[in-house]
N, CA, C and O atoms as CSV, one atom per row, in Angstrom:
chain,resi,resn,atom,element,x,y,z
A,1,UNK,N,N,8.389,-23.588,-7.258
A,1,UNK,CA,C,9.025,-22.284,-7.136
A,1,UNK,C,C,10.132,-22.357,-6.085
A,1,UNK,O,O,10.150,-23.017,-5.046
A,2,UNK,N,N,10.919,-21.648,-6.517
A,2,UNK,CA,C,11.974,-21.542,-5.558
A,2,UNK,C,C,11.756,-20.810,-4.052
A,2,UNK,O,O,10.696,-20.279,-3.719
A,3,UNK,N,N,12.420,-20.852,-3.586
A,3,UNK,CA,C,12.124,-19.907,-1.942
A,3,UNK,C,C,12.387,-18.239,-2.120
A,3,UNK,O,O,11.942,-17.398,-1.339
A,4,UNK,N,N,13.199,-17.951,-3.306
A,4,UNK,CA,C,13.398,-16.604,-3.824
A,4,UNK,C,C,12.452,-16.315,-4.640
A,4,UNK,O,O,12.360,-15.107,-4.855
A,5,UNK,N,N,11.595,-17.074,-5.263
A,5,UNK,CA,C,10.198,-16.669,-5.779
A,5,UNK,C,C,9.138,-16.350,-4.964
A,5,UNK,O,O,8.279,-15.477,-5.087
A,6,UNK,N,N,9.397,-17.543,-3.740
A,6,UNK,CA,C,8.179,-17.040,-2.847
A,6,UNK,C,C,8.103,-15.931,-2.099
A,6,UNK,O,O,7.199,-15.296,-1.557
A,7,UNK,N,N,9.463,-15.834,-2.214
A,7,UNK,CA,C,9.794,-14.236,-1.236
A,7,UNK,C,C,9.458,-12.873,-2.085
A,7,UNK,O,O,9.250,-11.811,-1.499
A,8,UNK,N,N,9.418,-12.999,-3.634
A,8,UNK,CA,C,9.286,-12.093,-4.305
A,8,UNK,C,C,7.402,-12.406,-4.499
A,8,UNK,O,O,6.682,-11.421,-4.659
A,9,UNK,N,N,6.945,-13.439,-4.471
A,9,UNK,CA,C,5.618,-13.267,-4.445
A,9,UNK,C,C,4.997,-12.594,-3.165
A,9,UNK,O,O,3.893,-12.099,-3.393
A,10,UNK,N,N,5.428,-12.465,-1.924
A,10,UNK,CA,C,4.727,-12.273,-0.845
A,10,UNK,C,C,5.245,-11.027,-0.963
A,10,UNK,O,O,4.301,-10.249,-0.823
A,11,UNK,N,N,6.283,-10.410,-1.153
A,11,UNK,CA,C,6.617,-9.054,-1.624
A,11,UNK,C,C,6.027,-8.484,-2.447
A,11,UNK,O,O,5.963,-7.264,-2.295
A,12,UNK,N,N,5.398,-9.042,-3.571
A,12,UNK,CA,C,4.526,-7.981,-4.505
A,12,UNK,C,C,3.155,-8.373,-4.428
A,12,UNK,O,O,2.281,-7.991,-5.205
A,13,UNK,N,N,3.027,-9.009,-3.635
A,13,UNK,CA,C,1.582,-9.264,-2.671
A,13,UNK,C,C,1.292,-8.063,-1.335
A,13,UNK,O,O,0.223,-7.693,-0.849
A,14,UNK,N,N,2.440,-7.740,-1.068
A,14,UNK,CA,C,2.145,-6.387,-0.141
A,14,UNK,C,C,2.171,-5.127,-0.596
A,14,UNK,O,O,1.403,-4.195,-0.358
A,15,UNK,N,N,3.732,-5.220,-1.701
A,15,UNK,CA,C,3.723,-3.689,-2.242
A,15,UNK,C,C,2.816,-3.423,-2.963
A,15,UNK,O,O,2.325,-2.295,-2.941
A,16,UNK,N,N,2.287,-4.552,-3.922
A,16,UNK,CA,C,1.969,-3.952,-5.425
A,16,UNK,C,C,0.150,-4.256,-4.925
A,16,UNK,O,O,-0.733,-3.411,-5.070
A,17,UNK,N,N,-0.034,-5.488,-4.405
A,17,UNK,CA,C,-1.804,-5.260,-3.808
A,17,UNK,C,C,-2.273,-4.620,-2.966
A,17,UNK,O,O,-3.088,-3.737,-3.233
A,18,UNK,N,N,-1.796,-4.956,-1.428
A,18,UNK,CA,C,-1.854,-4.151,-0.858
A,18,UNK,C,C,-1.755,-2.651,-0.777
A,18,UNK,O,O,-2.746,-1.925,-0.844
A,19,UNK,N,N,-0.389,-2.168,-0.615
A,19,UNK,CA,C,0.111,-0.527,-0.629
A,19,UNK,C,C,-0.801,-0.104,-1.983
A,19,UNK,O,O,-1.330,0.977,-1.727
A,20,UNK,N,N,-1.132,-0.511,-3.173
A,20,UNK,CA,C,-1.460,-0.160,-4.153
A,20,UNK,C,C,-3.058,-0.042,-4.503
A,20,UNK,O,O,-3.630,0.392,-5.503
A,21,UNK,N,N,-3.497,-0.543,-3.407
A,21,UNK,CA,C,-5.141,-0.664,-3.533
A,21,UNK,C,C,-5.392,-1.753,-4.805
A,21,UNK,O,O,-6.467,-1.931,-5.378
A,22,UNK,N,N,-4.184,-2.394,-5.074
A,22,UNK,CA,C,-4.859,-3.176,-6.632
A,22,UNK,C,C,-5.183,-5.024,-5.866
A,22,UNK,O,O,-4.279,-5.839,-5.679
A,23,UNK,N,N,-6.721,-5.275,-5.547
A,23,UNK,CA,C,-6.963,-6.195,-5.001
A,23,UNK,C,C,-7.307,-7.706,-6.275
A,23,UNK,O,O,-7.733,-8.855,-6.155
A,24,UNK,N,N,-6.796,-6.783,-7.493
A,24,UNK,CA,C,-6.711,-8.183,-8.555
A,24,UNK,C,C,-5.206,-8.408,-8.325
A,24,UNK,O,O,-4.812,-8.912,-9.377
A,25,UNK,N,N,-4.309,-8.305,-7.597
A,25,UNK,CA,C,-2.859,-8.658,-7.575
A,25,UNK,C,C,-3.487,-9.639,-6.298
A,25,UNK,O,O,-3.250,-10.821,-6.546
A,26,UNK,N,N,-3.983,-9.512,-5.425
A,26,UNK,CA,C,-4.231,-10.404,-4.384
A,26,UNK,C,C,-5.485,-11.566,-4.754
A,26,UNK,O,O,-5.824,-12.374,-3.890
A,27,UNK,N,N,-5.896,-11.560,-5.629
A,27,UNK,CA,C,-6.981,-12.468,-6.296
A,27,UNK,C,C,-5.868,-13.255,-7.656
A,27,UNK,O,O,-5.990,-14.268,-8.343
A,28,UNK,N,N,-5.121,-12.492,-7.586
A,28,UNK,CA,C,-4.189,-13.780,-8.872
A,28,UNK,C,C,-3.391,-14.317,-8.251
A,28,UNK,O,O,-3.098,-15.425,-8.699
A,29,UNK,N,N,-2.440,-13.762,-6.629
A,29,UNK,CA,C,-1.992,-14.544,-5.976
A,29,UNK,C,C,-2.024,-15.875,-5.245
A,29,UNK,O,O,-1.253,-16.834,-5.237
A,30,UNK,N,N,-3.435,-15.552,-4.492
A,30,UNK,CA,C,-3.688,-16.282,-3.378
A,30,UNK,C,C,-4.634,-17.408,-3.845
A,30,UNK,O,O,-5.195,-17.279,-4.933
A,31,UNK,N,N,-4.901,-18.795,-2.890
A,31,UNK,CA,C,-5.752,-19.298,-3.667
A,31,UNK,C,C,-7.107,-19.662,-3.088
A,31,UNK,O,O,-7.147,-19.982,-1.900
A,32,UNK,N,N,-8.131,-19.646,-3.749
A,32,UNK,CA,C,-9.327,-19.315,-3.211
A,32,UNK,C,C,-9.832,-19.809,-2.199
A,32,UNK,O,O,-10.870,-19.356,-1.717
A,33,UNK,N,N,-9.135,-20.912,-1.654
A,33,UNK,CA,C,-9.471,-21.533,-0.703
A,33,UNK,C,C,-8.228,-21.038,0.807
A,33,UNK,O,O,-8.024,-21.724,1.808
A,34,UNK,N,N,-7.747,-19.989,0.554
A,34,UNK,CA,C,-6.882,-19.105,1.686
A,34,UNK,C,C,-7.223,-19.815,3.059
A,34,UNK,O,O,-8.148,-20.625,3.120
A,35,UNK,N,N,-6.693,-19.591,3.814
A,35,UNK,CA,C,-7.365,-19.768,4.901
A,35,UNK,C,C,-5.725,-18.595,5.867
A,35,UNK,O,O,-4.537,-18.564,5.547
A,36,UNK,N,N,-6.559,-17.740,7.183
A,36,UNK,CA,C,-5.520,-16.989,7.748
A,36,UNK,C,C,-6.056,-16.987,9.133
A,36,UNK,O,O,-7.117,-16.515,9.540
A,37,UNK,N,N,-4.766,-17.840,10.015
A,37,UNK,CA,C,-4.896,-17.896,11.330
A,37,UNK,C,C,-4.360,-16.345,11.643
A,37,UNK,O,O,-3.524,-15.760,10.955
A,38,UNK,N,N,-5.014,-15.810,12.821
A,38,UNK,CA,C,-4.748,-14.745,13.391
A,38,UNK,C,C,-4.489,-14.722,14.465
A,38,UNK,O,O,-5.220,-15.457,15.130
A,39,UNK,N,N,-3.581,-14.080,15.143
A,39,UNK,CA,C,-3.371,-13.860,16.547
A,39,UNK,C,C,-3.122,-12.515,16.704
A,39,UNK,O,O,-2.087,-12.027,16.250
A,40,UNK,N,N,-3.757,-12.004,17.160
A,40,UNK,CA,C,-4.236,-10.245,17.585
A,40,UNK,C,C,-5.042,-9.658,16.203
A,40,UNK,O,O,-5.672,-8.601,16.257
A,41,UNK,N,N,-4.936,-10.562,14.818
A,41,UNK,CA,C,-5.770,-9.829,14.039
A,41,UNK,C,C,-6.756,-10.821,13.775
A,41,UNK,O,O,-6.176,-11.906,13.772
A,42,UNK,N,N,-8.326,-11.008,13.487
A,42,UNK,CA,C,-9.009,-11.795,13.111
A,42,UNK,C,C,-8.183,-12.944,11.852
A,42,UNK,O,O,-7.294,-13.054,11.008
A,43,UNK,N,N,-9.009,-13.427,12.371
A,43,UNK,CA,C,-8.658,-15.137,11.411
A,43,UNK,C,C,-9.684,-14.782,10.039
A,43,UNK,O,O,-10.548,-13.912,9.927
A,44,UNK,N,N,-9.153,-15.961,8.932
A,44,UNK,CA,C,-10.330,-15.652,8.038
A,44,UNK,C,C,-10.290,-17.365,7.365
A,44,UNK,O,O,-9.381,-18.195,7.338
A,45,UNK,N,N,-11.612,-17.400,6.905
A,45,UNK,CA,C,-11.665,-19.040,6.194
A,45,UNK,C,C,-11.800,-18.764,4.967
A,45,UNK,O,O,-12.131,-19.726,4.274
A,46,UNK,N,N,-11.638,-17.620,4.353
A,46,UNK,CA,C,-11.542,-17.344,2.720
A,46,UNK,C,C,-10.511,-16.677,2.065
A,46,UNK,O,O,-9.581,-16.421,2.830
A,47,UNK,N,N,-10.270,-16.132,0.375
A,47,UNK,CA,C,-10.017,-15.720,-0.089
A,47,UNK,C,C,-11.037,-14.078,0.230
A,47,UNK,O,O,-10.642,-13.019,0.718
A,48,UNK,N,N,-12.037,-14.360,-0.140
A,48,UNK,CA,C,-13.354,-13.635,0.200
A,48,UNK,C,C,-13.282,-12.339,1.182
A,48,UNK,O,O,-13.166,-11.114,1.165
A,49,UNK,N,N,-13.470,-13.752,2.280
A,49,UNK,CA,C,-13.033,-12.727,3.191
A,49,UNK,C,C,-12.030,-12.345,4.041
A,49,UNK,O,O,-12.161,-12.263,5.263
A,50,UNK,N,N,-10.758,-12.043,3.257
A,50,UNK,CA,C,-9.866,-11.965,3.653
A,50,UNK,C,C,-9.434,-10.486,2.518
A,50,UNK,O,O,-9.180,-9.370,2.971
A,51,UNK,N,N,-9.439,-10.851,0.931
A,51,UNK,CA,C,-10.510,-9.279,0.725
A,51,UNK,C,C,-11.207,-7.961,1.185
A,51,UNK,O,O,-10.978,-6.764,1.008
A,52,UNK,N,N,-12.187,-8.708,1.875
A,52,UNK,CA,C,-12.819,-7.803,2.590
A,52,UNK,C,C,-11.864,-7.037,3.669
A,52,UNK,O,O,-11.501,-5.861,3.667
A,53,UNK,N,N,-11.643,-7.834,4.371
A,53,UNK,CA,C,-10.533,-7.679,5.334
A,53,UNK,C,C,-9.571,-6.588,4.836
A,53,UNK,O,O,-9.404,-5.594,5.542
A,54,UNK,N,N,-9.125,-6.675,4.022
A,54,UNK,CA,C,-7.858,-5.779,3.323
A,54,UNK,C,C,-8.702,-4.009,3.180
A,54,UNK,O,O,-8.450,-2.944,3.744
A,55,UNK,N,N,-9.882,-4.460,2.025
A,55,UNK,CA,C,-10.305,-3.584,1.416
A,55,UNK,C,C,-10.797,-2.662,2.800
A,55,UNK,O,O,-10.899,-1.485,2.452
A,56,UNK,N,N,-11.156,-2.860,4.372
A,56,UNK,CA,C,-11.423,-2.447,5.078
A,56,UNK,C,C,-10.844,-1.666,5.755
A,56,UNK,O,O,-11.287,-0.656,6.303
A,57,UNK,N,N,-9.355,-2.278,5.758
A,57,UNK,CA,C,-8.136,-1.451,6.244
A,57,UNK,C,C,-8.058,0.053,5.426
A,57,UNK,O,O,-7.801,1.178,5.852
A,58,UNK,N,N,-8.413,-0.467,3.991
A,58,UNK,CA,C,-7.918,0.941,3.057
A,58,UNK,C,C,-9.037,2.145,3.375
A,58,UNK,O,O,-8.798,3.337,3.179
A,59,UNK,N,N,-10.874,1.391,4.139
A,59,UNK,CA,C,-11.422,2.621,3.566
A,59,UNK,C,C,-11.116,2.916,5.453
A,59,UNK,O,O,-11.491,4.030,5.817
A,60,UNK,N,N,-10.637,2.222,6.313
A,60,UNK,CA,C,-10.315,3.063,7.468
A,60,UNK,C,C,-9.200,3.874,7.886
A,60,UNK,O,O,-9.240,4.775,8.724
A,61,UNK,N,N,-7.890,3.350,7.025
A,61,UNK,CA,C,-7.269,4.295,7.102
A,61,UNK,C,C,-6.317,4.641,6.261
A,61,UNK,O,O,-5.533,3.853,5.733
A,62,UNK,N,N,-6.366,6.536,6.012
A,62,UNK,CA,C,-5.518,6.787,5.011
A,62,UNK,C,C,-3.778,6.168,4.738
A,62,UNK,O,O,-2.944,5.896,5.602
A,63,UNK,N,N,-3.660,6.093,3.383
A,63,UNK,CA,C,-2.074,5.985,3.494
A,63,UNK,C,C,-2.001,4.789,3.957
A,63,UNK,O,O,-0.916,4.691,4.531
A,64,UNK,N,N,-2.510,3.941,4.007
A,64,UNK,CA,C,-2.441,2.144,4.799
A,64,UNK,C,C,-1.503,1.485,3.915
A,64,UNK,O,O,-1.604,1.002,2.788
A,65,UNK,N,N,-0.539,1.609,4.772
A,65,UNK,CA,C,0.849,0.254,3.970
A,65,UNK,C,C,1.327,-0.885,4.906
A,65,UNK,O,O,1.342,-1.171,6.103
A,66,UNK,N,N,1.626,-1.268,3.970
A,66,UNK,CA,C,2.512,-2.544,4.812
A,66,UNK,C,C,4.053,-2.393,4.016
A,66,UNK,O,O,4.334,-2.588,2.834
A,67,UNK,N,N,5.070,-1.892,5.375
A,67,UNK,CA,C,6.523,-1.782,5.547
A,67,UNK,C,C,6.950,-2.908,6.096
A,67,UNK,O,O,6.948,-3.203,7.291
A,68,UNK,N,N,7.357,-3.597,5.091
A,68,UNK,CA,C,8.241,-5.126,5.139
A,68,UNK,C,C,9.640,-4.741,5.556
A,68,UNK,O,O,10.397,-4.085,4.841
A,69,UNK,N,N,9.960,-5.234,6.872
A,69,UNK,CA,C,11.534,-4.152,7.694
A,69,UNK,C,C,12.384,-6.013,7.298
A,69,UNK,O,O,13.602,-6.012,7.473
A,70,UNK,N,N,11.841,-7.228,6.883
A,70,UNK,CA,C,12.585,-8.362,6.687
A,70,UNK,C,C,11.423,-9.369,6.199
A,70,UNK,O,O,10.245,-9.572,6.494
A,71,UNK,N,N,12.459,-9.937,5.218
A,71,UNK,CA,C,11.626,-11.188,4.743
A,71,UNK,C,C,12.206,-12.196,4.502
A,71,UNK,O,O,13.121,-11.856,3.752
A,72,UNK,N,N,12.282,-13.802,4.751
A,72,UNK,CA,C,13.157,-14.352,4.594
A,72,UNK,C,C,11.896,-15.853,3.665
A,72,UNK,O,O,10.745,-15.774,3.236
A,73,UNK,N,N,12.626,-16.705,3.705
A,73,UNK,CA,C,12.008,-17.762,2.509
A,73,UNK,C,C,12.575,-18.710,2.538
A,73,UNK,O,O,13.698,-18.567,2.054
A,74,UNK,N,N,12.230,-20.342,3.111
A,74,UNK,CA,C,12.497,-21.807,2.979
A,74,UNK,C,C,11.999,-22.478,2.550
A,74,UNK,O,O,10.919,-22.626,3.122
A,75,UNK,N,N,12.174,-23.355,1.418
A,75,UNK,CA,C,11.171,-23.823,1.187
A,75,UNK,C,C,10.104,-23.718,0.443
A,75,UNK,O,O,10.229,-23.441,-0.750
A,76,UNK,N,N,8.711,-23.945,1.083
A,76,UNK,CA,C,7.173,-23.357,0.383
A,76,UNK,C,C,6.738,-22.140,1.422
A,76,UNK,O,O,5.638,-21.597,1.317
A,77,UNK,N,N,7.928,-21.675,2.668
A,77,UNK,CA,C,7.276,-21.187,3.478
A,77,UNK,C,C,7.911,-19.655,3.631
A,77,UNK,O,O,9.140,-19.604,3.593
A,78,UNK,N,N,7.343,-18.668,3.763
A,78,UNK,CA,C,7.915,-17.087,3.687
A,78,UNK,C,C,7.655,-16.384,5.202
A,78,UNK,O,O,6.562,-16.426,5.767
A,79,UNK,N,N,8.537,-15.904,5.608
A,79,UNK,CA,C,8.321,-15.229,6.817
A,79,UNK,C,C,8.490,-13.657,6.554
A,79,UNK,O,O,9.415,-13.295,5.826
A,80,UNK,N,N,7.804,-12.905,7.008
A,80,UNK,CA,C,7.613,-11.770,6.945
A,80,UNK,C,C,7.730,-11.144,8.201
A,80,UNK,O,O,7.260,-11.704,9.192
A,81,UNK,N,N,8.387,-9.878,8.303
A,81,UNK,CA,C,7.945,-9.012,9.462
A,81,UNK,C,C,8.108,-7.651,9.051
A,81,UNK,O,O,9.165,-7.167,8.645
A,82,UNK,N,N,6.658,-6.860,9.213
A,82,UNK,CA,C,6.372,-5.971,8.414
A,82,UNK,C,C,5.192,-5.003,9.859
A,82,UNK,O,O,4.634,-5.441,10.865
A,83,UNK,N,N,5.247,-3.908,9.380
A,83,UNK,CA,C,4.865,-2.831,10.296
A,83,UNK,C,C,3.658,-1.755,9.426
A,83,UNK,O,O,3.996,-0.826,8.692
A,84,UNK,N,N,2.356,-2.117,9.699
A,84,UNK,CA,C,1.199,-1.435,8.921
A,84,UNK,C,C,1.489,-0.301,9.871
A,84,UNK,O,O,1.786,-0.183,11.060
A,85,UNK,N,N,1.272,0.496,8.816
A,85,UNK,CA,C,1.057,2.094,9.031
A,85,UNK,C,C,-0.270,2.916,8.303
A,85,UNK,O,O,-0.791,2.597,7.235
A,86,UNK,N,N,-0.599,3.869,9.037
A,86,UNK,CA,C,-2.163,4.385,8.034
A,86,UNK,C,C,-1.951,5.350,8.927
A,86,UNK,O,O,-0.921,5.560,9.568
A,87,UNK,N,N,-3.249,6.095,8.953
A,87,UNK,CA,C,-3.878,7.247,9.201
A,87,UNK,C,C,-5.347,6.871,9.782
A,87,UNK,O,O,-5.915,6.445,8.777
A,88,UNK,N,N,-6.285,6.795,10.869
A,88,UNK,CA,C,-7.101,6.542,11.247
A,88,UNK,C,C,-8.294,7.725,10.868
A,88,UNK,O,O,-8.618,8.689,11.561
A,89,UNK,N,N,-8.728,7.394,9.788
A,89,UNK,CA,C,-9.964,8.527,9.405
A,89,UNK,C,C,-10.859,7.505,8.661
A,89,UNK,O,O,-11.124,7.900,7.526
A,90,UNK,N,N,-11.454,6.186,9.005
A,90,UNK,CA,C,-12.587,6.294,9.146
A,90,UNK,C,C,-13.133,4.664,10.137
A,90,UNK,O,O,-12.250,3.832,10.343
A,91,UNK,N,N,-14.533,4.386,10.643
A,91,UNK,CA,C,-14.598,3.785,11.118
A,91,UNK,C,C,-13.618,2.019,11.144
A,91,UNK,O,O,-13.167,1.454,10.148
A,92,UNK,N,N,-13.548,1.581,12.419
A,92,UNK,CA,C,-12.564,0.752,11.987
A,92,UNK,C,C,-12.783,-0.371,13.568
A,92,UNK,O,O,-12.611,0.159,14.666
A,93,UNK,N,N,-13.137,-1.789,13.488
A,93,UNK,CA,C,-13.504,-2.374,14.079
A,93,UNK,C,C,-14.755,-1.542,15.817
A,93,UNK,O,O,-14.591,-1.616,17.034
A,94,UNK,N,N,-15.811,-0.894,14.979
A,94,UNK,CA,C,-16.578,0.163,16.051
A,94,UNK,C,C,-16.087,1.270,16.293
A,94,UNK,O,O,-16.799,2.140,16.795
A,95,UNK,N,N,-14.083,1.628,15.847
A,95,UNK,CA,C,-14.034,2.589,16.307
A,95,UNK,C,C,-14.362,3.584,15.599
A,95,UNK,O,O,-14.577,3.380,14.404
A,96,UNK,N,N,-14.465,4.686,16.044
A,96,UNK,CA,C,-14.662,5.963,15.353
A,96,UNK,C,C,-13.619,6.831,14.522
A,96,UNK,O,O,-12.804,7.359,15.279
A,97,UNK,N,N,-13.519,6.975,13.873
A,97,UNK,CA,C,-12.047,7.889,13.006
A,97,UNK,C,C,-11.247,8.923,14.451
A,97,UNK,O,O,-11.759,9.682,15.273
A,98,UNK,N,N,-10.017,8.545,14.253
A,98,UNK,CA,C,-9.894,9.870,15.184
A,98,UNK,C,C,-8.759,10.649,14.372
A,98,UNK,O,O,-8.188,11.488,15.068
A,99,UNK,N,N,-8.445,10.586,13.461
A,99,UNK,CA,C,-7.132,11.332,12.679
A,99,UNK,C,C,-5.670,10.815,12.955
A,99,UNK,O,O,-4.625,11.147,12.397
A,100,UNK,N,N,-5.887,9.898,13.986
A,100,UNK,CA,C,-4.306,9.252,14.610
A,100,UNK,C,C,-3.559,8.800,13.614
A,100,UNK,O,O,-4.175,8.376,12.636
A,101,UNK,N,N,-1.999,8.764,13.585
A,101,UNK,CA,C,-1.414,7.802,13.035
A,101,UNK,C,C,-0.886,6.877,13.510
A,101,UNK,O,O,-0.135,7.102,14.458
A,102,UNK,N,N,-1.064,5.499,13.051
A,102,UNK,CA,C,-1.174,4.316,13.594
A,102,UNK,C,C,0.045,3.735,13.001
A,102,UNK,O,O,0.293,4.129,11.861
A,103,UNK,N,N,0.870,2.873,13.533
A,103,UNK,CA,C,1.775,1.836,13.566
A,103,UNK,C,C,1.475,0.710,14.162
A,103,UNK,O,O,1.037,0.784,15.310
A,104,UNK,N,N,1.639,-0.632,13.516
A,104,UNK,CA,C,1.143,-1.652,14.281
A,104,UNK,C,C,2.274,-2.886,13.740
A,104,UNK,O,O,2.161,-3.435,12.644
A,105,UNK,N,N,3.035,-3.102,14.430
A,105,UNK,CA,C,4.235,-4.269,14.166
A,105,UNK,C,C,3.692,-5.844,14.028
A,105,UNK,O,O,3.066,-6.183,15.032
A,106,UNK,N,N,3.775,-6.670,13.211
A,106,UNK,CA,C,3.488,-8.111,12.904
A,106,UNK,C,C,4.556,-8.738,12.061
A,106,UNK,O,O,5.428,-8.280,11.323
A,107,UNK,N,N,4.139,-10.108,12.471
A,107,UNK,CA,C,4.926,-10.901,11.784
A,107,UNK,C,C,3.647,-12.371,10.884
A,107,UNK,O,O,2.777,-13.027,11.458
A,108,UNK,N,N,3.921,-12.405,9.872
A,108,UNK,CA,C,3.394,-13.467,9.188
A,108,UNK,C,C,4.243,-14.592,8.609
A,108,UNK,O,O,5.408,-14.501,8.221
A,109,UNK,N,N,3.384,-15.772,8.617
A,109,UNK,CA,C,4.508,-16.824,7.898
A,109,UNK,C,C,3.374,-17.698,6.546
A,109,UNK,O,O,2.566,-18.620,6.659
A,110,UNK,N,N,3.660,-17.169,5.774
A,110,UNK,CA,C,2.513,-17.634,4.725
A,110,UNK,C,C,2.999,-18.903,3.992
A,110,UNK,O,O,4.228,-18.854,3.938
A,111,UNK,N,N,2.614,-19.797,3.524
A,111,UNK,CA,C,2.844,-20.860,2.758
A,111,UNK,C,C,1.978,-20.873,1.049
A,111,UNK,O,O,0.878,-20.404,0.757
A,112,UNK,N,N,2.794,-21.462,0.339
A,112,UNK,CA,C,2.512,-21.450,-0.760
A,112,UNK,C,C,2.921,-22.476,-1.740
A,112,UNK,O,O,4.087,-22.844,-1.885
A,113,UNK,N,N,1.954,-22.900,-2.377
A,113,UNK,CA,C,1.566,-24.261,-2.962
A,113,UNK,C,C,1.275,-23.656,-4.530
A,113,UNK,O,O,0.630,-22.636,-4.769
A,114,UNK,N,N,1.722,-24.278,-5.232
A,114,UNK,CA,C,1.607,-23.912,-7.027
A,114,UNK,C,C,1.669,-22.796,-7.545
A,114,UNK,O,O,0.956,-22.539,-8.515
A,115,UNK,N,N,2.771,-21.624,-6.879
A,115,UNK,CA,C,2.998,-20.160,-7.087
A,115,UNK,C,C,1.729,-20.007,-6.877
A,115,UNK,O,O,1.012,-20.190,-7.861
A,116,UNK,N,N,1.115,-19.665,-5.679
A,116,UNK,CA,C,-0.012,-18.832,-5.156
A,116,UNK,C,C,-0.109,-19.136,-3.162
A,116,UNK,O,O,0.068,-20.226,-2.618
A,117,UNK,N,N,-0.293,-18.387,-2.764
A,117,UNK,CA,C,-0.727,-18.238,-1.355
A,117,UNK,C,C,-1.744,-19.375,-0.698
A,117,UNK,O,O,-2.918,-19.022,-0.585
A,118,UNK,N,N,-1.483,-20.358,-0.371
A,118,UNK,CA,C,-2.297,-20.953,0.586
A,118,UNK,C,C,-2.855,-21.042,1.693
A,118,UNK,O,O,-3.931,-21.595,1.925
A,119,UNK,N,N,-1.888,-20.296,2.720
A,119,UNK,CA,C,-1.962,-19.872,4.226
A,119,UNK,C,C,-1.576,-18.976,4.903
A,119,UNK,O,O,-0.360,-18.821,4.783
A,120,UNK,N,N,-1.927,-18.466,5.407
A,120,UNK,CA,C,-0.931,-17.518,6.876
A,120,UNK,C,C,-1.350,-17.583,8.022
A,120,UNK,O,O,-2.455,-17.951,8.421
A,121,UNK,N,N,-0.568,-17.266,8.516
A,121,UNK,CA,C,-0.903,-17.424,10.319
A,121,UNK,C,C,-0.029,-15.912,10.464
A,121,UNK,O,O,1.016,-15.612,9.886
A,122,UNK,N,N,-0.714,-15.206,11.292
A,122,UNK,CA,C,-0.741,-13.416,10.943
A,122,UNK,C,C,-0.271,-13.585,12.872
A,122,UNK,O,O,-0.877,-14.356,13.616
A,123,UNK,N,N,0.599,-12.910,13.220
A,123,UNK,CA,C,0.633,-12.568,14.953
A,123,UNK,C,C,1.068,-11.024,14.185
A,123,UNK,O,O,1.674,-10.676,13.172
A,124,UNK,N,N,0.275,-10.289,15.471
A,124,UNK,CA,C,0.400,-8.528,15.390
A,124,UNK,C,C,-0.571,-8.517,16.610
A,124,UNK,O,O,-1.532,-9.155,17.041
A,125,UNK,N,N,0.424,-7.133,17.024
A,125,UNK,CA,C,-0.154,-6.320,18.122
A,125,UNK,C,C,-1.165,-5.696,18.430
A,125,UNK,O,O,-1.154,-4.482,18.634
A,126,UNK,N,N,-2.452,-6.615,18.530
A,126,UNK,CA,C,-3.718,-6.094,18.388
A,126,UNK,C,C,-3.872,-5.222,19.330
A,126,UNK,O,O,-4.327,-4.125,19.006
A,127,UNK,N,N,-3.559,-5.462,20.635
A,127,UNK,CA,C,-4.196,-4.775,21.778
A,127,UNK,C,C,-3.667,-3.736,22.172
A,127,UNK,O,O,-4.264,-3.045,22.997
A,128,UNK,N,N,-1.930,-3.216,21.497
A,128,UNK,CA,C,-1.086,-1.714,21.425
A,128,UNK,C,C,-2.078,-1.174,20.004
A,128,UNK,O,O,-2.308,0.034,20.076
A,129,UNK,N,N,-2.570,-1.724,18.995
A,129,UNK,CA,C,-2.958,-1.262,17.968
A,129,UNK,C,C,-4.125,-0.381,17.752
A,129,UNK,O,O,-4.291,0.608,17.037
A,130,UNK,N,N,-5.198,-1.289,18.915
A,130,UNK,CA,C,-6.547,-0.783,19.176
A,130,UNK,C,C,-6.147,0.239,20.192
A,130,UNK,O,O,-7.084,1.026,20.330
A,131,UNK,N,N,-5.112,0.553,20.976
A,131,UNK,CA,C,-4.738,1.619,22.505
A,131,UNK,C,C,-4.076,2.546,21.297
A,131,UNK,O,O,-3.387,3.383,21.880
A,132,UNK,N,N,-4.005,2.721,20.111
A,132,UNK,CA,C,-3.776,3.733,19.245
A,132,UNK,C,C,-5.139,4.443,18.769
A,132,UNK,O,O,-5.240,5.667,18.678
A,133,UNK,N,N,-5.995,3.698,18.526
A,133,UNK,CA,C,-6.963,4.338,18.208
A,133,UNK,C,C,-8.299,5.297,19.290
A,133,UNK,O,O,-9.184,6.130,19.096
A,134,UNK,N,N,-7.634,4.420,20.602
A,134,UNK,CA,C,-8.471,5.536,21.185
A,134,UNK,C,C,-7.619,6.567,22.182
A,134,UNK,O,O,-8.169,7.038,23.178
A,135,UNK,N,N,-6.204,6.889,21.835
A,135,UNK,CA,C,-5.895,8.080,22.216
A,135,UNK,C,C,-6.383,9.436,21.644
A,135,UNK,O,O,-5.983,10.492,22.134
């Protein structure tokens, strides 16, 4: 694939799975053996649970997107920098719902091997992210 494919795959890997709640767009993407380094957001050693991960965001908070503000593409490798936004109404790493709206700025650089997702390494602002939820 070209580097303009991969950029359009990691793009309809956020709009269309993510923003969309449709987690068979992220199960035809990625490949089962995922693996996602994290820095301010947990790491994951699966497809699985990395799933989970997603599907967790949606039942904690309303309206949960991911706003891609740039994306660029070399290669097998896609850089992203994108800004989750939601609504904090329901539990969410211990915390308690508080109705807040949340913004949380990151950058990812995912790699991809046979048109599908192999890796990311995720940096985002965990510790401004979690000081959102308990104002």
């Amino acid at each position: 694939m070209s580097a303009e494919d991969n950029k359009e795959l990691v793009r309809h890997i956020m709009e269309d799975g993510f923003n969309k709640q449709d987690m068979a767009v992220v199960y035809d993407t990625f490949h089962t053996d995922y693996v996602r380094h994290g820095h301010g957001v947990a790491s994951m050693g699966s497809l699985a649970e990395h799933v989970e991960d997603l599907k967790a965001r949606h039942a904690a908070f309303d309206e949960a997107r991911f706003n891609i503000q740039k994306i660029i593409g070399e290669g097998d490798t896609v850089a992203v920098y994108y800004i989750f936004t939601g609504i904090h109404n329901g539990e969410f790493n211990g915390m308690p719902a508080t109705g807040n709206n949340v913004s949380r700025p990151a950058a990812a650089f995912f790699t991809v091997r046979d048109g599908k997702v192999a890796e990311g390494t995720v940096f985002a602002d965990g510790g401004g992210f979690m000081a959102q939820l308990q104002d």
